[in-house]
N, C-alpha and C positions, 0 to 999 in steps of 0.2 A: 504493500500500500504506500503510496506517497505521502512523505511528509508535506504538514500544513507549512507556511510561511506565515513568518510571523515579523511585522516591521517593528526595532525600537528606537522611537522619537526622544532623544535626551534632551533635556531642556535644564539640569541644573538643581538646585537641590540643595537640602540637608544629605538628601540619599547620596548624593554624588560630590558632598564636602569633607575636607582634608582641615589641621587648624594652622591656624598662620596667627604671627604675633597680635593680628589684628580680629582674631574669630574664628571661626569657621567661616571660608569660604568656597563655591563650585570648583573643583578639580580632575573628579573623575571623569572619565569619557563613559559610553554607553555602552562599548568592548567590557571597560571597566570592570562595571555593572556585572556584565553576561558573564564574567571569568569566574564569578561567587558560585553559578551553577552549572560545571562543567556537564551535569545529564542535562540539559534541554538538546544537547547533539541527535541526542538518542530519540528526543520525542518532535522536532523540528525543525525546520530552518530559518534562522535568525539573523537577520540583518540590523544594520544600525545606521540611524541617519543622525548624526549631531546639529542639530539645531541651534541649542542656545548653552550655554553657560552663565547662566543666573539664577541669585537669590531668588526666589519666586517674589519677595517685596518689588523687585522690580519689574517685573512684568505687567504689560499694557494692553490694550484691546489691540494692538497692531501684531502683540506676539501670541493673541489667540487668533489672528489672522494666520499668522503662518502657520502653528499648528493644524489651524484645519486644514491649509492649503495643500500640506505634508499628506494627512490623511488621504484628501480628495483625489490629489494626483496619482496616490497610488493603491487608491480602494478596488480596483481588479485584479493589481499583480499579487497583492497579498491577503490572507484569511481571516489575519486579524492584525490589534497594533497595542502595543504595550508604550504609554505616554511617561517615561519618567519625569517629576517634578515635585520642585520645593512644598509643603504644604501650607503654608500661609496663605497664599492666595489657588490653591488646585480645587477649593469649591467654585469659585468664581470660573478658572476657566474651564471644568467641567461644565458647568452651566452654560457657560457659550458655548461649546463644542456642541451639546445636546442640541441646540436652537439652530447653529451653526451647517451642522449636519443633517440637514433635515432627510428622514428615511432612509439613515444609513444603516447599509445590509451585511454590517460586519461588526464584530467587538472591536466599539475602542476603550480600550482599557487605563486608566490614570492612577499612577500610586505614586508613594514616596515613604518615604521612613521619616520617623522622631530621630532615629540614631544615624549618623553616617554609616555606609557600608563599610563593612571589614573590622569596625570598632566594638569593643565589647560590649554585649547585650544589645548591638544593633539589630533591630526588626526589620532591617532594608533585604534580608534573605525573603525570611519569612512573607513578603507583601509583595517579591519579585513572585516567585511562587505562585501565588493566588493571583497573580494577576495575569502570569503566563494559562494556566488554569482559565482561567474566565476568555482569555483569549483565544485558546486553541478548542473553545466549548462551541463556536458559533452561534449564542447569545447572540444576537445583533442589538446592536445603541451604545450610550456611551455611558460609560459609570466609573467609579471609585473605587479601587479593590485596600483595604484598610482594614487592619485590625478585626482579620476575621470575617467580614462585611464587605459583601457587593450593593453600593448604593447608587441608585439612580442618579447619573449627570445632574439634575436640575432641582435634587432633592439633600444636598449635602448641605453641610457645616462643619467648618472644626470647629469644636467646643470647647479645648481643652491647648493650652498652649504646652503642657508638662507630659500628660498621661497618657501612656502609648497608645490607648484608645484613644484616639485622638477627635476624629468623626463620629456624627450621628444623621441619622436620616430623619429626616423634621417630620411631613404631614403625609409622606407615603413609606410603605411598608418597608423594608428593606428589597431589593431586588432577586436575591442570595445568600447563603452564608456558608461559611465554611466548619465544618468539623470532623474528626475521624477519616482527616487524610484524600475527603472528597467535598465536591464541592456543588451544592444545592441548588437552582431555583425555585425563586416561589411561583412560575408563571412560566408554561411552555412556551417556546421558543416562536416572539412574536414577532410576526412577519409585519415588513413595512407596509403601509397603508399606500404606496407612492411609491414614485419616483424617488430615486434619490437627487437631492438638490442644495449645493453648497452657497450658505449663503454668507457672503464677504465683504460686505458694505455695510461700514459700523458709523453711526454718528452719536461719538462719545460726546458728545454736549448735554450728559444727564446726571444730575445728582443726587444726591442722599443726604436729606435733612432731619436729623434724628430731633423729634420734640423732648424738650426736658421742661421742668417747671421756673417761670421769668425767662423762657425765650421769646427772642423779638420776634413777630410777623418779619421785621424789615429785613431778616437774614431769608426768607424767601424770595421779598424781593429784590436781593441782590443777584442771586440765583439767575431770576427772571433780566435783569439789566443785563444781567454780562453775557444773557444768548443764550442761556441753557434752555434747551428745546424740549424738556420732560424734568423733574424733579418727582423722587422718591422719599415719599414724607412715612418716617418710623413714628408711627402716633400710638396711644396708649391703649391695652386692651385688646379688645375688638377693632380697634381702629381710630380710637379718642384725639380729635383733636381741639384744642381751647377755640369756642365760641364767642356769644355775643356777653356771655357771662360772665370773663376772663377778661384781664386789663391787658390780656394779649391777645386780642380776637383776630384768628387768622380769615374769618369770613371774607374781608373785603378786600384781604390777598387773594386769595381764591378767583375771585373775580378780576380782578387785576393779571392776574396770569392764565385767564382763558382770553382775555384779552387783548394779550402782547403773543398769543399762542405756542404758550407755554404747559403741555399738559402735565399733569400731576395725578399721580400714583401714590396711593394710601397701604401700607404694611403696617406690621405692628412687629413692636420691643422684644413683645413675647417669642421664646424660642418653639413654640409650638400650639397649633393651633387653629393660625391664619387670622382673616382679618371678616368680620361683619358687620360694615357699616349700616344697617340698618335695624340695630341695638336698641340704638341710641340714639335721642332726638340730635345730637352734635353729628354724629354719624349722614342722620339722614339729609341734614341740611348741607352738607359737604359734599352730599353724592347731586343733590338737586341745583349745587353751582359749579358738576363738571367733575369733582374729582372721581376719579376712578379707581374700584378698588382693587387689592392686588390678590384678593383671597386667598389661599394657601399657597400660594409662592411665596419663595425665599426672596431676601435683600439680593441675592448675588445673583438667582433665577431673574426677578425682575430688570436687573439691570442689565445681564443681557437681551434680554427680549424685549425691552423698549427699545436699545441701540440696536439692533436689526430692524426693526419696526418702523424706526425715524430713517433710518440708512437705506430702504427701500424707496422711501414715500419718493 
C-alpha cells in the first residue's frame, strides 16, 4: 500500500525554540522537528516547507495569508498537513485557517508545545504525535491537536499560559481525543458541503474593545475615526453593554458608527457560553441600532470572519 504524504509547515515556536541570553527564541527547522520521530519513515512520507521562524507574538493576518496559501497550493499533492506553531496566538490562526479554507478536503492539523522540543519534560513529542495521527486519519478541516484534544479551528482558546493543558474548546464539543494509544472522533468523517475555496483577502481594519466599568464610549469612537471598518465589543454576560442608565452610555456611539459604517460585533468576557442579546432590555436596544451579535463565536473566531467578510465586500 502507499504511503500517505504528509506536508510540515514550520512556522516557529516555543516547539521549535533553543535559549539564548535573551529567552527563548525560534531555532529549530521542521527537519528538526521530524528527527524527534524517526518511525513516521515507516508510517509516511514527510516533507517540510519552512515558512517562518517566529514567536507566534508576532504573527499577523499576512502570515495567516501565507499559511493558507502553503496549504492551498498544495492540497492535491498531499493527504494531509501538520502546521507547526508558537501557541500564543495558534487559536487565532487556527480560526483563520478554518474560514480561510473554506471546504477543505484534507487535515490541517496545528500544534505546538508549552516545552521546547528535545528539552526535559517537553510535550512537543507527545503533540507531534497526535497530530501526525489526526493527519494521516483523513478527518478533513482544520483543528488543534493539544494536550490530548483535537479541537475544532474556530472553537479554540488557550487558557492557560503555564499548564501543559494549555487549550480548551469553548461552545462546541471537542472534535476528538486521544487515549490508549488511538485516536477518536466524535463525528464521522464529514465531507465538504462544496467546493473547496481559499479565501485570501483580509481587511484587518477591525478591532477588539473589551468593556470594563468607567470606560469611555469615546474609545469607540476612536476606533470609528481612525477607519476601522468593524469593531468587536467584549460586553458583559450575555452580551451587557452600558446604556442610557450609565454615565457611559454607548447608545449614541452605536449610532455614530452605523453611520461612519462602521459595523460592530457584540461577544462577551465570559469564556463560555456565547452571547444573547436579547436578555436584556441593554441587549435588545443595541441589536435594534445595528449591532450584531457574535453568538457563540470566539474573540479570535470572530475576528477572522469579519476580516474575510470586509476583505471580500
Amino acid at each position: 500500500m502507499e504511503k500517505k504524504k504528509i506536508l510540515v509547515i514550520a512556522t516557529g515556536g516555543t516547539i521549535a525554540s533553543r535559549p539564548t541570553p535573551d529567552g527563548l527564541m525560534p531555532a529549530l527547522s521542521g527537519e528538526d522537528l521530524l528527527a524527534l520521530l524517526p518511525e513516521l519513515k515507516e508510517v509516511c512520507d514527510v516533507e517540510c516547507r519552512e515558512l517562518l521562524q517566529l514567536d507566534s507574538t508576532n504573527l499577523s493576518p499576512r502570515h495567516w495569508i501565507l499559511m493558507a496559501e502553503a496549504v492551498a497550493e498544495n492540497r492535491e499533492i498531499y493527504d494531509g498537513f501538520v502546521i507547526t506553531h508558537g501557541t500564543d496566538t495558534m487559536a487565532y490562526s487556527a480560526a483563520a485557517l478554518y474560514y480561510m479554507l473554506e471546504n477543505m478536503d484534507k487535515p490541517v492539523i496545528l500544534t505546538g508545545s508549552m516545552v521546547p522540543a528535545g528539552e526535559t519534560g517537553s510535550d512537543a513529542e507527545d503533540h507531534l504525535r497526535l497530530a501526525f495521527q489526526a493527519a494521516l486519519s483523513g478527518h478533513p478541516g482544520v483543528y488543534i491537536a493539544f494536550g490530548n484534544q483535537i479541537i475544532y479551528g474556530n472553537d479554540a482558546r488557550k487558557l492557560s499560559s503555564q499548564d501543559m493543558a494549555a487549550f480548551g474548546n469553548i461552545n462546541r464539543p471537542l472534535a476528538g481525543s486521544f487515549a490508549g494509544g488511538h485516536l477518536l472522533w466524535q463525528e464521522e468523517n464529514p465531507l465538504p458541503k462544496g467546493p473547496f475555496q481559499l479565501h485570501d483577502k483580509l481587511d484587518t481594519r477591525v478591532g477588539v474593545l473589551k468593556i470594563v466599568p468607567g470606560l469611555s464610549p469615546s474609545m469607540l469612537k476612536h476606533f470609528v475615526d481612525d477607519g476601522y471598518k468593524a469593531v468587536i465589543i467584549e460586553g458583559y454576560g450575555t452580551g451587557g453593554i452600558p446604556d442610557q442608565e450609565s454615565e457611559n452610555n454607548f447608545l449614541p456611539l452605536f449610532i455614530y458608527a452605523k453611520n461612519h459604517g462602521c459595523r460592530l460585533i457584540c461577544t462577551t468576557q465570559c469564556t463560555y457560553g456565547g452571547v444573547y442579546m436579547d436578555h436584556y432590555e441593554m441587549g435588545v436596544r443595541a441589536l435594534r441600532l445595528g449591532v450584531e451579535s457574535g453568538g457563540k463565536l470566539t474573540t479570535e473566531a470572530l475576528l477572522a470572519k469579519v476580516m474575510i467578510e470586509l476583505g471580500e465586500k
